[in-house]
C-alpha positions, 0 to 999 in steps of 0.5 A: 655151400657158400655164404651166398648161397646161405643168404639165400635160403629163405626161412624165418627159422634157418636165418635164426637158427643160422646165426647161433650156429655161426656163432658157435661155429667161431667158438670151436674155431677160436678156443684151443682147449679140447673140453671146450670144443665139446662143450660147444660141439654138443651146443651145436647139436642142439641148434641143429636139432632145431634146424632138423626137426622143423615142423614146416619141412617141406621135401619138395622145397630147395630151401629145405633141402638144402636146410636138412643138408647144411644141418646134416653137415654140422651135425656130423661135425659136431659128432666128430668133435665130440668123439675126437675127446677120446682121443685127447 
């Protein structure tokens, strides 16, 4: 999914939610540090959470779907930092 097609989505709580997934997302990309990656992975997941467990999902809706499949995403990025410590 592309920028624009995050545009679109039209949901009070993905466009909130969305940019301080954004701006978490920058964090992990900028910092070099391991115990800083996971500080703001596991930051990530708690915005994702919010995204993933909307009380106003609806499956039919396209927005939704593609709201649970963007938050599954992140979420399973922030896993595979989380897990990448145990590496370092």
């Amino acid at each position: 999914m592309d920028k624009e097609q995050h545009e679109k989505i039209s949901c009070p709580v993905f466009q909130k939610q969305e940019t301080a997934i954004k701006d978490i997302t920058d964090k992990i990309n900028k910092t070099e540090r391991v115990q800083e990656k996971v500080r703001f992975a596991q930051e990530l997941q708690k915005e994702v959470d919010v995204l993933l467990s909307c009380p106003d999902y609806k499956s039919e809706s396209l927005d939704c779907e593609s709201c649970r499949f963007l938050g599954e995403l992140r979420k399973r990025t922030a896993e595979l930092i989380i897990k990448a410590k145990k590496l370092a």
